[in-house]
C-alpha positions as CSV (number, residue, x, y, z in Angstrom):
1,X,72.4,37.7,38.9
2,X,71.7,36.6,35.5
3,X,71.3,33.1,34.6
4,X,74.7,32.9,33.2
5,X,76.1,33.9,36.6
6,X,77.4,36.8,34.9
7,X,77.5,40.5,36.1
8,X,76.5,42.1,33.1
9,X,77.4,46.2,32.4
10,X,75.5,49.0,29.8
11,X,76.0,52.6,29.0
12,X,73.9,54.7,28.4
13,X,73.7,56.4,25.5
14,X,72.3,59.9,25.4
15,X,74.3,63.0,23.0
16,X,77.5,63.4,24.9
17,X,77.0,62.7,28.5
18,X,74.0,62.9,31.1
19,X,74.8,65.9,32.7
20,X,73.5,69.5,31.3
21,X,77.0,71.1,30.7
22,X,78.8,67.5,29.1
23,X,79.0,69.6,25.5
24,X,81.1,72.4,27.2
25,X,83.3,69.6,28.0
26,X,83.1,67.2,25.0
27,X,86.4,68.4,23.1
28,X,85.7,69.0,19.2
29,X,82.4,67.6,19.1
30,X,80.0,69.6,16.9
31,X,76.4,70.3,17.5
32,X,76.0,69.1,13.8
33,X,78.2,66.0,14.7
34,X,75.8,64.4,17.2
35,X,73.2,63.8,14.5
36,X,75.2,61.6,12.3
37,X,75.9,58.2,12.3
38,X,79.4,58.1,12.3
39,X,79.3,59.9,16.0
40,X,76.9,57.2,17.4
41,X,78.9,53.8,15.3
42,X,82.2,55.0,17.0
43,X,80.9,55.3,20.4
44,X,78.7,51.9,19.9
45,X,82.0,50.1,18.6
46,X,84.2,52.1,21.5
47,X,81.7,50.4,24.0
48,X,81.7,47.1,22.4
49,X,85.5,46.9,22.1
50,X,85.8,47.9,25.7
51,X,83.6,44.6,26.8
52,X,80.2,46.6,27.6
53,X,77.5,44.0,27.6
54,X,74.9,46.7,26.2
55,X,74.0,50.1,25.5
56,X,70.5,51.7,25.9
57,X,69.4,54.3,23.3
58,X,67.0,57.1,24.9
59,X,63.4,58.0,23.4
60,X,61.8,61.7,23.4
61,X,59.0,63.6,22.3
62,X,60.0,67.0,22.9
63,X,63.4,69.0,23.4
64,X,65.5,68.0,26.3
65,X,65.4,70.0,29.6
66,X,67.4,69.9,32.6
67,X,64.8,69.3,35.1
68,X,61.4,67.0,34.3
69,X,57.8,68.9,33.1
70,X,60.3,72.4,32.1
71,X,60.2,73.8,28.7
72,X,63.5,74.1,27.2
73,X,65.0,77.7,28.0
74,X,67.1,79.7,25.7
75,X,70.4,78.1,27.1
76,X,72.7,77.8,23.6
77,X,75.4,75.2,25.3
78,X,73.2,72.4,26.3
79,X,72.2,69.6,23.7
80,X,68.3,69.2,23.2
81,X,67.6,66.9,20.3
82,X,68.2,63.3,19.7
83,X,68.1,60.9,17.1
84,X,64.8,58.8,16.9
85,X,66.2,55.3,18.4
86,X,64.6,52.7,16.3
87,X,66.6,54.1,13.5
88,X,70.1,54.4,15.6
89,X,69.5,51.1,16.7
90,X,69.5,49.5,12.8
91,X,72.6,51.6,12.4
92,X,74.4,49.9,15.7
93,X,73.2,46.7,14.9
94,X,74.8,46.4,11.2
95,X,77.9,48.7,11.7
96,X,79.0,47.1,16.1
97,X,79.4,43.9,17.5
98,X,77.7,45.2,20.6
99,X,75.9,42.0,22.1
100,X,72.9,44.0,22.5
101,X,71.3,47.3,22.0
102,X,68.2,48.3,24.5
103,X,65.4,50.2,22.1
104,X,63.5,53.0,24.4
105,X,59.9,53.3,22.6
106,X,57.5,56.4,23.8
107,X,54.2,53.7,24.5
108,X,51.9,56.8,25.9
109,X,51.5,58.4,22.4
110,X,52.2,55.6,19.9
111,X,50.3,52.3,18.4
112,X,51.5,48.9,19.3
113,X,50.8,47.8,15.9
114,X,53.4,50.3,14.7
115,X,55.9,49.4,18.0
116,X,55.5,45.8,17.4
117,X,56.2,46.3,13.4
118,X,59.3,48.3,14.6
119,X,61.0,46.3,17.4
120,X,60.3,42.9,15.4
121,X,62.3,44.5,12.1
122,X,65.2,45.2,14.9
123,X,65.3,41.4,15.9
124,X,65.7,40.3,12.5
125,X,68.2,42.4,11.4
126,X,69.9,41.2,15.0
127,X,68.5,38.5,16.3
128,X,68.8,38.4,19.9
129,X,70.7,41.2,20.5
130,X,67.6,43.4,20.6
131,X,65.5,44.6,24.4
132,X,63.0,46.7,24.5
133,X,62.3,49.5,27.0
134,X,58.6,50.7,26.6
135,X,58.6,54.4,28.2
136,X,55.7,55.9,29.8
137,X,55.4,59.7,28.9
138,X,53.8,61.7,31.9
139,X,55.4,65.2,30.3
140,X,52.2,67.5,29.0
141,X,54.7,68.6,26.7
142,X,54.9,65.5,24.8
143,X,51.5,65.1,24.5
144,X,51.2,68.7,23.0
145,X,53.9,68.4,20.6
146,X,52.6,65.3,18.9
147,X,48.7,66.3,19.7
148,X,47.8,63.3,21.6
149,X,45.7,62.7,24.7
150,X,46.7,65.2,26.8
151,X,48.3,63.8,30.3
152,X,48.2,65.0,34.1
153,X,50.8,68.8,34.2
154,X,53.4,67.5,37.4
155,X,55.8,69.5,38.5
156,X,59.2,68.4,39.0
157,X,58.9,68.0,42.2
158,X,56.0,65.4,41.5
159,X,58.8,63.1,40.2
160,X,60.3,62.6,43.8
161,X,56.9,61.7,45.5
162,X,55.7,58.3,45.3
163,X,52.5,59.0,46.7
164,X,51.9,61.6,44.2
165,X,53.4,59.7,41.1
166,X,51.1,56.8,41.6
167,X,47.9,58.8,42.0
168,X,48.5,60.8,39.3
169,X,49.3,58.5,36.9
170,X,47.7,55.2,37.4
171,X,46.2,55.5,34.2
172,X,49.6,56.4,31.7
173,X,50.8,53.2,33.9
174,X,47.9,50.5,33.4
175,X,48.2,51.7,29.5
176,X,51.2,51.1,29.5
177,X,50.4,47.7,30.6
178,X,47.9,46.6,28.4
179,X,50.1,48.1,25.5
180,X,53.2,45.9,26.2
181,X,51.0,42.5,26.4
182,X,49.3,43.6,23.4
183,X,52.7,44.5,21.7
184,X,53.9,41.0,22.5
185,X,50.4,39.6,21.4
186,X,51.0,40.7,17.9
187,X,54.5,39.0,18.1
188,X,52.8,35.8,17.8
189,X,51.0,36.4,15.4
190,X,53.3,35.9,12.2
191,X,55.5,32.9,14.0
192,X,58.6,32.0,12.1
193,X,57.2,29.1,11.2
194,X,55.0,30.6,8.9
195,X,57.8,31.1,6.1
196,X,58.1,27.9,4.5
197,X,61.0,27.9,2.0
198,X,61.9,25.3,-1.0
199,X,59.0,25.8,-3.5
200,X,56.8,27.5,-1.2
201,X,57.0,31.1,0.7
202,X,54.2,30.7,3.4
203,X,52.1,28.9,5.6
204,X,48.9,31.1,5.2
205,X,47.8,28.8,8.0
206,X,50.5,30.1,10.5
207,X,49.4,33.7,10.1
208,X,46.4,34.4,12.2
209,X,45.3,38.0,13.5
210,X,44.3,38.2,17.0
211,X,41.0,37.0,18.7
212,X,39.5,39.6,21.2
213,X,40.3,39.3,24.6
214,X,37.4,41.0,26.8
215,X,37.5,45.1,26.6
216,X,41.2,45.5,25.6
217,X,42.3,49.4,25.4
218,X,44.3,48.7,22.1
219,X,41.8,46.2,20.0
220,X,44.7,45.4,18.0
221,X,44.0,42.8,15.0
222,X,47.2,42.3,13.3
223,X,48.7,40.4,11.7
224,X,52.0,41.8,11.9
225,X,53.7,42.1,8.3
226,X,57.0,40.0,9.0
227,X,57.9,36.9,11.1
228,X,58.9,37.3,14.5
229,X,61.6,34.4,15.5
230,X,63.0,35.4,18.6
231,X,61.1,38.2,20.8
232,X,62.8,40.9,22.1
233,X,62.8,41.0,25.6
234,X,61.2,43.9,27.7
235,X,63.0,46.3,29.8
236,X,61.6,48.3,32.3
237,X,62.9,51.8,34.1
238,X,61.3,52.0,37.2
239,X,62.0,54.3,39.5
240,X,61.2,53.9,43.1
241,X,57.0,54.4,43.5
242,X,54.3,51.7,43.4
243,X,53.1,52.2,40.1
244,X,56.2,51.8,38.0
245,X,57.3,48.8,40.4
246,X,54.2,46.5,39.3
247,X,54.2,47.5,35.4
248,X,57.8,45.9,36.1
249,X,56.6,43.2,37.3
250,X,53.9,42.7,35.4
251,X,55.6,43.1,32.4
252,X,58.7,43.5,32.4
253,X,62.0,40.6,31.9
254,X,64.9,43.2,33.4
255,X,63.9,45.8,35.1
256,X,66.1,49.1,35.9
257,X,65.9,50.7,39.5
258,X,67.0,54.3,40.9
259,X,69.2,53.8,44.3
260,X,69.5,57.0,45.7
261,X,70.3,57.6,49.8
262,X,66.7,58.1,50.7
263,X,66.5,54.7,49.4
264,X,69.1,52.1,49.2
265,X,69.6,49.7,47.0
266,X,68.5,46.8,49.4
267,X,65.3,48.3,50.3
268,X,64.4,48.7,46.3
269,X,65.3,45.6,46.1
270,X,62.7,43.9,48.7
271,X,60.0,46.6,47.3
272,X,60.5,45.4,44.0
273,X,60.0,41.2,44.9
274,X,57.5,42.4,47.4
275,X,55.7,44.0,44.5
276,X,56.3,41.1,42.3
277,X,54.8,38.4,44.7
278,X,51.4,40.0,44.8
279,X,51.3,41.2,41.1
280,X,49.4,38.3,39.0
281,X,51.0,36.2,36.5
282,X,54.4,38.2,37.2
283,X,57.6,36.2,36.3
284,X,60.8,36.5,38.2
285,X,62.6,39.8,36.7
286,X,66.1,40.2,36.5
287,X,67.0,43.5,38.6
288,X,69.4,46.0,37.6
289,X,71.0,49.1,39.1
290,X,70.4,52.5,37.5
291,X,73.0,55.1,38.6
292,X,74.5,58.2,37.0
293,X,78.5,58.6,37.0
294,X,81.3,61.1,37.1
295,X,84.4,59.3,37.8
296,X,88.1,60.7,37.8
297,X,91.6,59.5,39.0
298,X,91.3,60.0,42.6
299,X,87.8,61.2,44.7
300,X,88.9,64.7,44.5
301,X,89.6,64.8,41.1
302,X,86.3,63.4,40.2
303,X,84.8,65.8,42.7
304,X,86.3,68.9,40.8
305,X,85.0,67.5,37.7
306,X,81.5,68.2,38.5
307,X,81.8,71.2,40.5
308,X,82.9,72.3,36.8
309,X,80.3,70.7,35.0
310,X,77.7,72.4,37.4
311,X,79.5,75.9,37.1
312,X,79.2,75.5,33.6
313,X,75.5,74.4,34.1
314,X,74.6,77.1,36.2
315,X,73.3,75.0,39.1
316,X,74.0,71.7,40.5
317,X,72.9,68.8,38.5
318,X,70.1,67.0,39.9
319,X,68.8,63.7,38.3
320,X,66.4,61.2,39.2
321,X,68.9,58.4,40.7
322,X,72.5,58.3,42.6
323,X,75.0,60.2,41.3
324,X,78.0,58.3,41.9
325,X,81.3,60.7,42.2
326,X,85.5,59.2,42.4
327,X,87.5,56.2,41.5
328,X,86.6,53.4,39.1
329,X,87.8,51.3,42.3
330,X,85.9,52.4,44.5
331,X,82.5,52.0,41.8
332,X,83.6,48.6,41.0
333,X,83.5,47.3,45.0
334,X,79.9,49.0,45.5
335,X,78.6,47.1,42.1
336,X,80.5,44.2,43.6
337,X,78.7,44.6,47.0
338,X,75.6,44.3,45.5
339,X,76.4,41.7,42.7
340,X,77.9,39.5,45.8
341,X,75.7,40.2,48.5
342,X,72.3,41.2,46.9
343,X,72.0,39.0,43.4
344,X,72.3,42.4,41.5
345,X,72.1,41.2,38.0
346,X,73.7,44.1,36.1
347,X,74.5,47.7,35.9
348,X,73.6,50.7,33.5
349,X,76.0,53.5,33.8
350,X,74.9,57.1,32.9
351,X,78.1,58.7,32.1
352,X,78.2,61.9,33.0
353,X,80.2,63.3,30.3
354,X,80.6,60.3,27.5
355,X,84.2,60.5,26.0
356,X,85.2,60.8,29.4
357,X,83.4,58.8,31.6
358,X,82.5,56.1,29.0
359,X,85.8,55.9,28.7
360,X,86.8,55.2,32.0
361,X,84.4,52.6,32.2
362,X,85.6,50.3,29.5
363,X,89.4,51.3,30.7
364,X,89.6,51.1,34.1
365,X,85.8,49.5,35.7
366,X,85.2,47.0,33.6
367,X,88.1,45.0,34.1
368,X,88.0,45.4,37.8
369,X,84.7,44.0,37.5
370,X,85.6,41.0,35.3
371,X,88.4,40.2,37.5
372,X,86.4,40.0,40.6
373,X,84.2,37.7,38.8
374,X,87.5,35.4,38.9
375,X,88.9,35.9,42.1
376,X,85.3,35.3,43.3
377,X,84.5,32.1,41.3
378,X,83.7,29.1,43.5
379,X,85.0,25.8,43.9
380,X,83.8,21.9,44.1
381,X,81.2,22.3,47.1
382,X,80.7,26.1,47.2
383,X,77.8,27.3,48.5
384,X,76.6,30.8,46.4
385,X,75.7,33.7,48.0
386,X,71.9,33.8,48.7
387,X,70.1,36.4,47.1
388,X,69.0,39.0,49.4
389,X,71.7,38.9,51.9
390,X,74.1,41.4,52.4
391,X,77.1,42.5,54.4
392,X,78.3,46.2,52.3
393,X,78.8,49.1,54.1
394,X,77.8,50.4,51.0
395,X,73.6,51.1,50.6
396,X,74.2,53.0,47.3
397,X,77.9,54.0,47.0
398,X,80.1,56.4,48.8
399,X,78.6,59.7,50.4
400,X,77.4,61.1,46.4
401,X,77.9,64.9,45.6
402,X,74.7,64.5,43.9
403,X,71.6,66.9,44.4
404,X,67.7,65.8,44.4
């Protein structure tokens, strides 16, 4: 859990839902609608009002497809652009009281100059409301659209392989490395400090660039232009493969993992501290679950909503974690399995469809949640659940409808 004790809960963010057909079901919405700022400030102050602890905001180099490594086909119902995030995020930030907002940033085809410059304006327009989750692009597509380096061509079925995902890109992932450590590098070197105030504006003194470190790949001098108080922490999406497991641990101060049945939520979660023992100067990372929903009133209702999303869709949907399908009870006693039982620390939710399953989780989960946190909360002499123990009969939820 967090250090709080809490059980902390995000959403998401992504047009109007995860799954390919959520526009077909997104009443009145516009295509024109999705790239304004009054769409993305009402569902920002929808999720803060409904007690979400943060929302992630997604980063992309190239149009949207169903499945990973595909060019986007001619389909006219599916949404395929986004807004770049670093500029959605200022919006959020001035116009919500969302406690925090997590920043995706593209890291294989960008500078960490230009990161840090950006992430470090976020945190002082909010101070600590701001994380940052450095992506790793291993689409070709990417690289072509922007003309970058040019990265290994997988296949879809690549993704699913862990053997094949960490030979492949070993590289993209030890980049990534070096990029986040040099990122928060440059954070030091304009300290708040160095703004004096009264009848002077600086401490020229407190402003240093960077000193070389051996061979680094980003020789990054710096300074950065503007003081950096408060860091952002750095949020990782790993999903279950050795190479994405240790840039989380190396780097990373939360890190996001993919339950699916192949592979439970207990055994990502010995992987992942496994991983983190042996990985040098790794700090302990908070660990939370990554799972995509479509809830509804009872199971079968929930189950008929996505056998009409994926009629709409044309084929099943098939995503890269556990698709969770039925009640809001019955999500709230597997996230308070492993919150109980396993030290879970928090939650993102990918809503399926957003104004309705966004909904549901501000209405109906959330407060289940909250109130187990009550009925759970121990008295004089209680001994806490240890972390890594478990009792569930659930591994990653109830029997999913979900397809790999």
């Amino acid at each position: 859990m967090t250090d709080d004790g809490s059980f902390r809960v995000g959403i998401a963010l992504e047009g109007v839902g995860w799954h390919p057909a959520s526009w077909s079901y997104s009443a009145g919405v516009e295509p024109a609608e999705l790239f304004t700022g009054d769409h993305w400030v009402a569902r920002a102050r929808a999720a803060a009002s409904g007690g979400v602890d943060f929302v992630t905001l997604e980063d992309g180099l190239s149009l949207r497809t169903d499945r990973f490594g595909t060019a986007a086909d001619d389909t006219g119902h599916q949404v395929r652009g986004r807004p770049d995030p670093v500029v959605l995020a200022t919006l959020l930030l001035a116009t919500s009281d969302l406690p925090e907002v997590v920043v995706t940033r593209n890291v294989t085809h960008s500078n960490p100059f230009h990161v840090a410059a950006q992430l470090a304006s976020l945190a002082a327009i909010g101070p600590g409301r701001v994380v940052w989750r450095p992506q790793v692009s291993a689409d070709a597509r990417d690289a072509a659209v922007v003309g970058g380096a040019s990265t290994p061509a997988l296949e879809p079925e690549d993704v699913y392989v862990p053997t094949r995902i960490a030979r492949r890109l070993r590289d993209l992932f030890r980049d990534a490395e070096d990029h986040v450590r040099t990122v928060r590098r440059l954070w030091t070197t304009f300290p708040a400090e160095g703004l004096a105030g009264g009848d002077k504006f600086w401490h020229p003194e407190r402003v240093r660039p960077l000193t070389s470190e051996g061979e680094p790949r980003y020789p990054a001098e710096g300074p950065l232009t503007l003081p950096v108080g408060d860091p952002p922490p750095v949020a990782v999406l790993a999903h279950h493969a050795l190479e994405p497991y240790r840039l989380a641990a190396a780097v990373a101060d939360r890190v996001f993992v993919t339950p699916t049945p192949e592979h439970p939520m207990p055994e990502l979660m010995t992987a992942f501290r496994q991983i983190e023992e042996l990985t040098p100067d790794a700090t302990p990372t908070l660990m939370y679950a990554d799972i995509a929903v479509v809830l509804g009133d009872t199971d079968g209702h929930a189950r008929d909503r996505l056998a009409r999303l994926n009629e709409a869709a044309g084929a099943p949907w098939s995503t890269d974690t556990h698709v969770f399908v039925g009640t809001a009870d019955r999500l709230a006693a597997v996230l308070t399995d492993w919150r109980d039982g396993l030290g879970l620390s928090g939650v993102r939710l990918r809503p399926a469809v957003l104004s309705d399953d966004a909904e549901r989780i501000t209405r109906d989960l959330i407060p289940l949640l909250r109130s187990s946190v009550r009925r759970r909360a121990p008295g004089p002499g209680a001994v806490p659940p240890r972390p890594g123990t478990h009792s569930s009969r659930h591994d990653c939820g109830p029997a999913p409808r979900s397809v790999r």
